[in-house]
N, C-alpha and C positions, 0 to 999 in steps of 0.2 A: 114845552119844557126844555130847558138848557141842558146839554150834554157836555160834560168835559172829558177829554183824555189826558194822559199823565205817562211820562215816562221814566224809567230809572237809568235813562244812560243807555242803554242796550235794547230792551223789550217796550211796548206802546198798550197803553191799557186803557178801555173804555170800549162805549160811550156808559158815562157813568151818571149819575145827577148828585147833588151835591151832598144828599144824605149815606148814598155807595163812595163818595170819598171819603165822608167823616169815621169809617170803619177800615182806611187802606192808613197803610205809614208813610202819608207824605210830608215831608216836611216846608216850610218855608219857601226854600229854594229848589225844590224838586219843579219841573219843568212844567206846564200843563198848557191846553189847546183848548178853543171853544171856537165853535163858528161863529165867523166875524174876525176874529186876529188874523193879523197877518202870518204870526210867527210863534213860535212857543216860548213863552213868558212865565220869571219864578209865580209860584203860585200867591206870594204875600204881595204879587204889583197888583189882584185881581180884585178889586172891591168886593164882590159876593162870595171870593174867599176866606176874607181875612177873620169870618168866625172860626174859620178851622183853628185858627191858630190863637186863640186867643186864652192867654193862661185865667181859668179860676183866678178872681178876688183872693180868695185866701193863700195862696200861692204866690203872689205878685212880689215884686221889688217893688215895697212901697214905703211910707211914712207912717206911723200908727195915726188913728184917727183922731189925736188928740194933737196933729201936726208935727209931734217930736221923735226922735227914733228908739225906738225898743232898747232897753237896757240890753247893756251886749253879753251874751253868757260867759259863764267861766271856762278859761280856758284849757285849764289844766296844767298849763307849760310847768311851773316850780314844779310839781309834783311828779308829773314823766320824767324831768329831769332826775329827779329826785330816786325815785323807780330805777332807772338806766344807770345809774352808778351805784345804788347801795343793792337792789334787792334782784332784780329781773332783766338783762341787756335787751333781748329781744320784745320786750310785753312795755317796755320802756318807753322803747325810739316809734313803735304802732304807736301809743301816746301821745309823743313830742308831735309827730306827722302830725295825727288830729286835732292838736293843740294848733299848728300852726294852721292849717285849714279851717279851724273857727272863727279865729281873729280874719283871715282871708276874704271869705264869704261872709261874715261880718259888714267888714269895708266895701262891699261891692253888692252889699245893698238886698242879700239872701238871706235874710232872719230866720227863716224856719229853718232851713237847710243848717245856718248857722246854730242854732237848739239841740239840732239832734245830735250833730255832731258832739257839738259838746257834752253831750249822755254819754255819747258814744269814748269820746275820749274818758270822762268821768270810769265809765266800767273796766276800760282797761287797767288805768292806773291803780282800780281798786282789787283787778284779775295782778298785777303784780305786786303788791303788796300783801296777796294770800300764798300767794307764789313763794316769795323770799320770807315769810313767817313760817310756813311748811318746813321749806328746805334749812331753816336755824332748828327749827325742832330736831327735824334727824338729826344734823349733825350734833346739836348739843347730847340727844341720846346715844347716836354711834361716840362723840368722845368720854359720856360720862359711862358707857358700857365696857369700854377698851382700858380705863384709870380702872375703874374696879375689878379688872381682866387680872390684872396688873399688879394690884393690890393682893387677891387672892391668893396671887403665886401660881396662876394658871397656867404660864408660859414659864416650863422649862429651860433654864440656861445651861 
């Protein structure tokens, strides 16, 4: 049986076989040893390593299986925009971000990643438009409370 060790820079860990690797956090370029090398080498140059690393199918930067690429989610942007000057600054520009990081990951071939975000941005924009309908409420109560203050003759001149 084949023994590897693995280091993080500092400390040397092993002898391990390849199923006590697939539960350590190495990654790719993490260093590792087997007898027979001359030298320590990243772990993705190692033929019998490279199932470590190999992402799930459904995770993949890929093409859908119909050769074409997934419609690309919505992004949000009009509408964080939209958010960030009428109703909420700060619940806005969270938005705009994840607006832009959809389209981002998008382009560079992350469809799932690109999905969720875009939920993700979707709830904001929808967390600042509950936001700015709240805060129109009070105020139209506090000014229609203060006109009628007013009206009564409540305050004293």
């Amino acid at each position: 049986m084949v023994h590897y060790y693995y280091t993080d820079g500092k400390e040397r860990f092993g002898p391990l076989t390849i199923e006590e690797l697939k539960q350590k956090s190495i990654t790719p370029e993490t260093l590792v040893w087997k007898e027979g090398l001359p030298d320590w080498v990243p772990a993705n140059t190692l033929a019998d390593l490279k199932d470590l690393f190999d992402v799930p199918a459904e995770s993949t930067n890929r093409v859908a299986s119909s050769g074409t690429l997934p419609p690309q989610p919505k992004n949000w942007l009009i509408e964080s925009v939209l958010v960030t000057i009428f109703c909420c600054l700060p619940l806005g520009i969270v938005g705009i971000i994840l607006a832009l990081l959809v389209d981002t990951l998008y382009k560079e071939g992350h469809f799932e990643a690109s999905e969720r975000l875009s939920l993700e941005a979707g709830r904001w924009v929808r967390y600042g438009v509950i936001f700015g309908v709240i805060v129109l409420v009070l105020y139209m109560l506090l000014l229609s409370s203060g006109i009628m203050t007013g009206i009564s003759g409540g305050v004293p001149v």
